[in-house]
MDAnalysis code that builds the backbone (N, CA, C; Angstrom):
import MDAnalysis as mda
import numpy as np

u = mda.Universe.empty(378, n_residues=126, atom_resindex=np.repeat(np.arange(126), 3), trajectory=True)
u.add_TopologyAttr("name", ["N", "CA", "C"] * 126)
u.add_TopologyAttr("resid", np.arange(1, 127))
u.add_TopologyAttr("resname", ["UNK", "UNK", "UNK", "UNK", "UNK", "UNK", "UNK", "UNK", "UNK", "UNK", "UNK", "UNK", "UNK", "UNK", "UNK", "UNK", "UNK", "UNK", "UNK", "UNK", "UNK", "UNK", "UNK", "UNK", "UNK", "UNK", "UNK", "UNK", "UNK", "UNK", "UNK", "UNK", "UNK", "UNK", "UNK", "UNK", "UNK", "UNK", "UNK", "UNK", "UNK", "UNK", "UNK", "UNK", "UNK", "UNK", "UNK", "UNK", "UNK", "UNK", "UNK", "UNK", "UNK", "UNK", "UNK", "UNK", "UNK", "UNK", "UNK", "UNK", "UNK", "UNK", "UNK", "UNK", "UNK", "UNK", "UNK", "UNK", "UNK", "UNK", "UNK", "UNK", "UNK", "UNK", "UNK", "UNK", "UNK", "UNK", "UNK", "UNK", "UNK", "UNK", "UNK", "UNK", "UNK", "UNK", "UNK", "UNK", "UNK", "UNK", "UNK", "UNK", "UNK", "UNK", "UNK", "UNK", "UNK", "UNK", "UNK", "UNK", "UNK", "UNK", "UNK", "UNK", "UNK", "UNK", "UNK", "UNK", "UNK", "UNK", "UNK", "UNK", "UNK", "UNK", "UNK", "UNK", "UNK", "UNK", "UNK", "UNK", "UNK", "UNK", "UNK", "UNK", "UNK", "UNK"])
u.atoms.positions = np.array([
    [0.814, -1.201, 0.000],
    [0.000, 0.000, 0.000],
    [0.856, 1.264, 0.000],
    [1.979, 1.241, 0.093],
    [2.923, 2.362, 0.282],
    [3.370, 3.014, -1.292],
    [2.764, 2.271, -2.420],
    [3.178, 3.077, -3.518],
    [1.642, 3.561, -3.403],
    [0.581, 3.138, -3.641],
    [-0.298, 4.228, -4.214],
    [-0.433, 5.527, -2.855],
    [-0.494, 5.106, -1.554],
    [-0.103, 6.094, -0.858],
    [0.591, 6.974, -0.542],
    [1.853, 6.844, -1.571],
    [2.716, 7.986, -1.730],
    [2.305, 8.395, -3.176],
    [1.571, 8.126, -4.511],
    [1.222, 8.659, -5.422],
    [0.002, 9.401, -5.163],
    [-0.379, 8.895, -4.183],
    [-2.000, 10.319, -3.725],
    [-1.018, 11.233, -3.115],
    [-0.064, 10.952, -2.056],
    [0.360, 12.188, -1.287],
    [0.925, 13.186, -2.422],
    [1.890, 12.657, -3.840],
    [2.391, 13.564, -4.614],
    [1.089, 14.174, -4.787],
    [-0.051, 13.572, -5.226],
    [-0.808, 14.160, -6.172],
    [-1.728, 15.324, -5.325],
    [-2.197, 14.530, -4.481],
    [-2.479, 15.802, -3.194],
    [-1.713, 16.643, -3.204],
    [-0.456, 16.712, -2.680],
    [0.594, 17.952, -2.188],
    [0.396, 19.193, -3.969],
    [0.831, 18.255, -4.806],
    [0.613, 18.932, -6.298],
    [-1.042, 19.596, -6.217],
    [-1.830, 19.495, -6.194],
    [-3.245, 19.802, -6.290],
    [-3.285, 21.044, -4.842],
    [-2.693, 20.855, -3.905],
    [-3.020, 21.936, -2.678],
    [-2.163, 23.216, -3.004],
    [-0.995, 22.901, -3.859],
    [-0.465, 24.010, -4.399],
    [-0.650, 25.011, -5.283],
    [-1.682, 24.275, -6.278],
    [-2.274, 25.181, -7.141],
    [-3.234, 25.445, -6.738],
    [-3.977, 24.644, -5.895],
    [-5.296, 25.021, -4.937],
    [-5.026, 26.466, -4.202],
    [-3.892, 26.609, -3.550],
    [-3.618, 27.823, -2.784],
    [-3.152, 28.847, -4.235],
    [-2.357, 28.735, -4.872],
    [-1.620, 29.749, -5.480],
    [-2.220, 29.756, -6.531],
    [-3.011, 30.985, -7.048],
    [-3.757, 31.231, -8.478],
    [-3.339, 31.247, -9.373],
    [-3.416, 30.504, -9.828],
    [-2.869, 30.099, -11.868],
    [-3.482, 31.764, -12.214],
    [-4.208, 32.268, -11.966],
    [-4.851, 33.149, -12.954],
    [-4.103, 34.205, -12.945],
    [-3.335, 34.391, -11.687],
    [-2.799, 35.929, -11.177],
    [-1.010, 35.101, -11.659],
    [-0.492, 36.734, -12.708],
    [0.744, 36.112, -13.415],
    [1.861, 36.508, -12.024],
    [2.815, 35.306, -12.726],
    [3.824, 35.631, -11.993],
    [4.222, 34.528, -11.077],
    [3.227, 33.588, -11.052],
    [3.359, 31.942, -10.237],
    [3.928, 30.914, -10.803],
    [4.134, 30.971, -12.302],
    [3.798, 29.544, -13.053],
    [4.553, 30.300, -14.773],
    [5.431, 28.958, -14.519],
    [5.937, 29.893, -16.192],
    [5.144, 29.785, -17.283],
    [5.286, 30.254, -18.186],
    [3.909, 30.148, -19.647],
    [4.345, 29.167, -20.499],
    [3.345, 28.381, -20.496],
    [3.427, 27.576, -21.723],
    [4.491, 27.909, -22.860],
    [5.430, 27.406, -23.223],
    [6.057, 27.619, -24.199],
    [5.765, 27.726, -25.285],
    [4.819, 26.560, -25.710],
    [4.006, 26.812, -27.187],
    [3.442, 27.818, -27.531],
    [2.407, 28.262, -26.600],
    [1.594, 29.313, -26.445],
    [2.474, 30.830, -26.891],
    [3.268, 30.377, -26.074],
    [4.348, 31.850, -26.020],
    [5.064, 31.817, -27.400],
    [5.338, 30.998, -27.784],
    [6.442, 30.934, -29.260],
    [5.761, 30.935, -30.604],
    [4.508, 30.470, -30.570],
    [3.462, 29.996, -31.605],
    [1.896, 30.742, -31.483],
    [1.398, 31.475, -30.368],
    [0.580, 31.539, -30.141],
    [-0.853, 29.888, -30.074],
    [-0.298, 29.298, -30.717],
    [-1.191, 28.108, -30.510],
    [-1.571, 27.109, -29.157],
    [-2.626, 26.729, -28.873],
    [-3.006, 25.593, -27.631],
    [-2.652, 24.629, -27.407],
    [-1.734, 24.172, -26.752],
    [-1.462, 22.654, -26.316],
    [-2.950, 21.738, -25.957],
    [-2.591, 20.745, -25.958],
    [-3.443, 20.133, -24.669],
    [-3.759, 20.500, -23.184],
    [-2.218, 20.743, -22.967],
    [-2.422, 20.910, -21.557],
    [-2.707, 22.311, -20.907],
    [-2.543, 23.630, -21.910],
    [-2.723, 24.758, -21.775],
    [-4.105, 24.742, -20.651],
    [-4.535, 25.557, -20.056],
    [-5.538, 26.006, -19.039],
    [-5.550, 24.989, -18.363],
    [-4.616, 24.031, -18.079],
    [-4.506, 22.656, -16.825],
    [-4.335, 22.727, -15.394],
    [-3.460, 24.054, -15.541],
    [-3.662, 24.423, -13.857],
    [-4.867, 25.454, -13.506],
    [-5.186, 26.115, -14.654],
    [-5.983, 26.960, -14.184],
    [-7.525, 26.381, -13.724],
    [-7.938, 24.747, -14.643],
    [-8.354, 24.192, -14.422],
    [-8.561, 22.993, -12.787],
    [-7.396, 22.793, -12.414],
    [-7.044, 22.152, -11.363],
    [-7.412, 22.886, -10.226],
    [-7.335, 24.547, -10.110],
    [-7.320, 25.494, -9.452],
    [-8.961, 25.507, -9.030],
    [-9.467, 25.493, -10.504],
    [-11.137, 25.707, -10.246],
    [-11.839, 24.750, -9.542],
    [-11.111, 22.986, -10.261],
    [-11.475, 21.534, -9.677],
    [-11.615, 21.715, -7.863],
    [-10.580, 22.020, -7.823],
    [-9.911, 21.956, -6.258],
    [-11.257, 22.894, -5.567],
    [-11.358, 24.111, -6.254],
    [-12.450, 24.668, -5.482],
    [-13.985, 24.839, -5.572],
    [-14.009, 23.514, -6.310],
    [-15.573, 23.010, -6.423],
    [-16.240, 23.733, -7.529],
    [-15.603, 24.212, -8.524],
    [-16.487, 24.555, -9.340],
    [-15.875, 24.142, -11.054],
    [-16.501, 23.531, -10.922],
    [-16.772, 22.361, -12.080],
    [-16.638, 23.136, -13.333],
    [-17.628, 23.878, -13.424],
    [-17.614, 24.336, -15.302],
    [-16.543, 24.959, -15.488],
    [-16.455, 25.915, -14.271],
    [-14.991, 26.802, -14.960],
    [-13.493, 25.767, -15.218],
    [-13.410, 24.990, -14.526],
    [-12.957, 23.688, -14.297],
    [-12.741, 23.109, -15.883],
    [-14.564, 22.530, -16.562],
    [-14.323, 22.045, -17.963],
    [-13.832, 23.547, -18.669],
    [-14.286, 24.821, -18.787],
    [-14.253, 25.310, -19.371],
    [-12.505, 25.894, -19.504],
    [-12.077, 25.648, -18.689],
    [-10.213, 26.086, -18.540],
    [-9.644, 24.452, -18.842],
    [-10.204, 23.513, -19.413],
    [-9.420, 22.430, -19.922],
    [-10.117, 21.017, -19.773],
    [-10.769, 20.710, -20.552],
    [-12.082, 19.835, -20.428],
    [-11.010, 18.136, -20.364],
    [-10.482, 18.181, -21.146],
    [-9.535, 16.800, -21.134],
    [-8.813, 16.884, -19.646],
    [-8.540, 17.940, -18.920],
    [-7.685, 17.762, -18.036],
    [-8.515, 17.491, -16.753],
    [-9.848, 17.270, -17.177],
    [-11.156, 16.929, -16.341],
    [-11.277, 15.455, -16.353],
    [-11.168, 15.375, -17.307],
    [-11.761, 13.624, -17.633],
    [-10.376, 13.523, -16.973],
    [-8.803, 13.412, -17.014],
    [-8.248, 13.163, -16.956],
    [-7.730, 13.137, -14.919],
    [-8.844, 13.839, -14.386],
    [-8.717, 13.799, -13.008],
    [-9.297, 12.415, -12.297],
    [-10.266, 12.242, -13.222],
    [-11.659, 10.865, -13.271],
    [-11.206, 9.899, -14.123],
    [-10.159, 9.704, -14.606],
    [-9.306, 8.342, -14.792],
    [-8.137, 8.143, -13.849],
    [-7.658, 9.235, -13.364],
    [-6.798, 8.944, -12.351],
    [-7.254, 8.422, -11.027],
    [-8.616, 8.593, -10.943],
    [-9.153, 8.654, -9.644],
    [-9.860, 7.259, -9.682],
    [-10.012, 6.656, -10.657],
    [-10.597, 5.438, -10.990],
    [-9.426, 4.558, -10.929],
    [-8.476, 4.954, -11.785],
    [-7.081, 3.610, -11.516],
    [-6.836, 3.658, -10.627],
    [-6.097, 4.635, -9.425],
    [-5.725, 4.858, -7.714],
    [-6.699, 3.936, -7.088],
    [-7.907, 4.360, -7.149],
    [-8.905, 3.449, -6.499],
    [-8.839, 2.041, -6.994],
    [-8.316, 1.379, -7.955],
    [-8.485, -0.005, -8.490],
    [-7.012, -0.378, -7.755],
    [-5.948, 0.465, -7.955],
    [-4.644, 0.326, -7.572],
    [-4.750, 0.410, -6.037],
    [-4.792, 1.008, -5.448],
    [-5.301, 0.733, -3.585],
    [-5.844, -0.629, -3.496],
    [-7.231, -0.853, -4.215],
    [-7.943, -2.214, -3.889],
    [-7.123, -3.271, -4.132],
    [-6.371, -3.272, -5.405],
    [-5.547, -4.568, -5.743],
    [-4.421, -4.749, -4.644],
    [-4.012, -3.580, -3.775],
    [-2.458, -3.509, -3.086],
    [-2.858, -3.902, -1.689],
    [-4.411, -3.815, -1.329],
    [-5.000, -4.177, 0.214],
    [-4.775, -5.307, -0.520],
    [-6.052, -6.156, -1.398],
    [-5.793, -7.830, -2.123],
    [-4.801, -8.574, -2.087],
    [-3.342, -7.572, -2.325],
    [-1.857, -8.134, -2.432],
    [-1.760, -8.626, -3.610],
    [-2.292, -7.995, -4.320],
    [-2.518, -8.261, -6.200],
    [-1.784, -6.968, -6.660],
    [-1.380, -7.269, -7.803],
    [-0.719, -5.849, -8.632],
    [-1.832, -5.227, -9.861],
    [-1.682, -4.546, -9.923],
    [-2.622, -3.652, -10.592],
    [-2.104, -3.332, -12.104],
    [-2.086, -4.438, -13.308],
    [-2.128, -4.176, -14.439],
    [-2.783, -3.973, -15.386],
    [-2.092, -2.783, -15.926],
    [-3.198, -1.624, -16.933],
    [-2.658, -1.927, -18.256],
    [-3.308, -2.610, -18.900],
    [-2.436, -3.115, -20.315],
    [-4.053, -2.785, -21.197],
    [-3.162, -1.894, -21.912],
    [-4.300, -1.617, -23.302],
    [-3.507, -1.768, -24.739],
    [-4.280, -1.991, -25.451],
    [-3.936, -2.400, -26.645],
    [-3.337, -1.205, -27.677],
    [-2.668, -1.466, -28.660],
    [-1.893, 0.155, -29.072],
    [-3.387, 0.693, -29.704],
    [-4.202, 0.166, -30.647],
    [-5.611, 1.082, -31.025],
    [-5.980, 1.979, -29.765],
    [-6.101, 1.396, -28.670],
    [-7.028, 2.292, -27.565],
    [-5.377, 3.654, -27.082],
    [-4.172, 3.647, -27.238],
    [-3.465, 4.595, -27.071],
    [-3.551, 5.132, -28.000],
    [-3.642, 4.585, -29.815],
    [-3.568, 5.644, -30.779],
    [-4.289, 6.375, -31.121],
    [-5.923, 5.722, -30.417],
    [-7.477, 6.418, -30.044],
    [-7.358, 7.813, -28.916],
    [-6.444, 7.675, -28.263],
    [-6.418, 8.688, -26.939],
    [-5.558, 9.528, -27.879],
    [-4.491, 9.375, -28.104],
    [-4.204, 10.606, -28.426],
    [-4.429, 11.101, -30.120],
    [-5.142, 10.382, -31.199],
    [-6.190, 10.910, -31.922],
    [-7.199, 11.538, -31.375],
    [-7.678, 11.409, -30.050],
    [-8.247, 12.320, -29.760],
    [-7.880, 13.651, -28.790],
    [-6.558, 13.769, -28.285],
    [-6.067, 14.670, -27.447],
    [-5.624, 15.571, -28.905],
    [-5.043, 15.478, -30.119],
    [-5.124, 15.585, -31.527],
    [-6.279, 16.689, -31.608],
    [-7.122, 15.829, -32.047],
    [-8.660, 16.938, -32.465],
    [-9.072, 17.515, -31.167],
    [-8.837, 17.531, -29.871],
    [-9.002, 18.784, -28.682],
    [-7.841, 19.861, -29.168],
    [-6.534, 19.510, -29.544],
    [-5.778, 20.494, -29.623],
    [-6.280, 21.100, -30.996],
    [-6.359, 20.479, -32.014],
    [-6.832, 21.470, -33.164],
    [-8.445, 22.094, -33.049],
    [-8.800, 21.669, -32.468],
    [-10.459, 22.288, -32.428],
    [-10.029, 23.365, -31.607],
    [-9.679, 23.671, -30.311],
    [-9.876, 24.549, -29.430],
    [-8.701, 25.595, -29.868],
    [-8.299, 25.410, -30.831],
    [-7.493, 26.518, -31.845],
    [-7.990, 27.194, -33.199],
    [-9.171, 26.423, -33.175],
    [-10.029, 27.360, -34.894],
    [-11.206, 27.692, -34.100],
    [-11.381, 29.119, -34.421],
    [-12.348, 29.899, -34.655],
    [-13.691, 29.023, -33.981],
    [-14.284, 28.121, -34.297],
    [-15.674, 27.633, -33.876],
    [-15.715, 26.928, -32.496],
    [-13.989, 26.821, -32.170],
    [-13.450, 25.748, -30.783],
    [-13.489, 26.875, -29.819],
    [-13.854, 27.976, -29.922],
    [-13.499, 28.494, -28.660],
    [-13.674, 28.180, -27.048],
    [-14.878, 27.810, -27.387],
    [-15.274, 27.089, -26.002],
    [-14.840, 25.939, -25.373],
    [-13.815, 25.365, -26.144],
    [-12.677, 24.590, -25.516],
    [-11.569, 25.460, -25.112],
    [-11.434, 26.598, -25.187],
    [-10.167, 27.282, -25.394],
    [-9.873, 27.913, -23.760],
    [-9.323, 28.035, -22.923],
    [-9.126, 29.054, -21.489],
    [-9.229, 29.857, -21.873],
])
C-alpha cells in the first residue's frame, strides 16, 4: 500500500499548491512555451488553471479552462482506487491496453488540440 499512498500524497501535495496559489494571477507559473512561441493551444494549456477551479468546487470553470484535463482527473481517480484495492488484495494492478485504444487517446487529445485553436473551438479554449 505504500506506492499508491505515496502517489496520492504527490498528487495531493501537487493539487493543494495550485489550490492555494492562483494560476490566474501572473507571476506563479511559467507560460506555456508553445503558447508563447506559436501563439497556438497545447493540450495541456488552461490545466492548472483548471485544477485550481477543480480543487475549489467549481466544475464548469474547471471544464471550461481544460475539459480533457477533467476527464483526466476521473481516470486517475478510478485507476488509484483499483490500484489501492488490488495492493489491500496483495494483487498488482495491471493496466495493459492495446496500441488502437493509445492511438485512439491521443487521436483524440489531436482533435481537442486542433479544435480549441479554430475559430468555432473556442469554447474549448481558457
Amino acid at each position: 500500500m505504500a506506492a499508491p499512498a505515496a502517489a496520492l500524497a504527490s498528487v495531493a501535495a501537487a493539487f493543494a499548491y495550485v489550490g492555494s496559489v492562483d494560476p490566474n494571477e501572473p507571476g506563479h507559473y511559467p507560460a506555456c512555451p508553445l503558447l508563447t512561441y506559436t501563439g497556438l493551444l497545447c493540450p495541456g494549456c488552461g490545466g492548472l488553471r483548471s485544477a485550481h477551479a477543480f480543487i475549489h468546487g467549481d466544475l464548469p470553470t474547471a471544464l471550461g479552462a481544460n475539459a480533457a484535463a477533467v476527464v483526466g482527473y476521473g481516470v486517475f481517480a478510478v485507476v488509484w482506487t483499483l490500484w489501492l484495492i488490488r495492493s489491500v488484495q496483495g494483487r498488482e494492478l495491471r493496466v495493459s491496453l492495446a496500441p488502437g485504444w493509445w492511438w485512439t487517446l491521443g487521436g483524440v487529445l489531436l482533435v481537442f488540440s486542433v479544435v480549441r485553436n479554430l475559430p468555432f473551438g473556442t469554447a474549448l479554449a481558457p
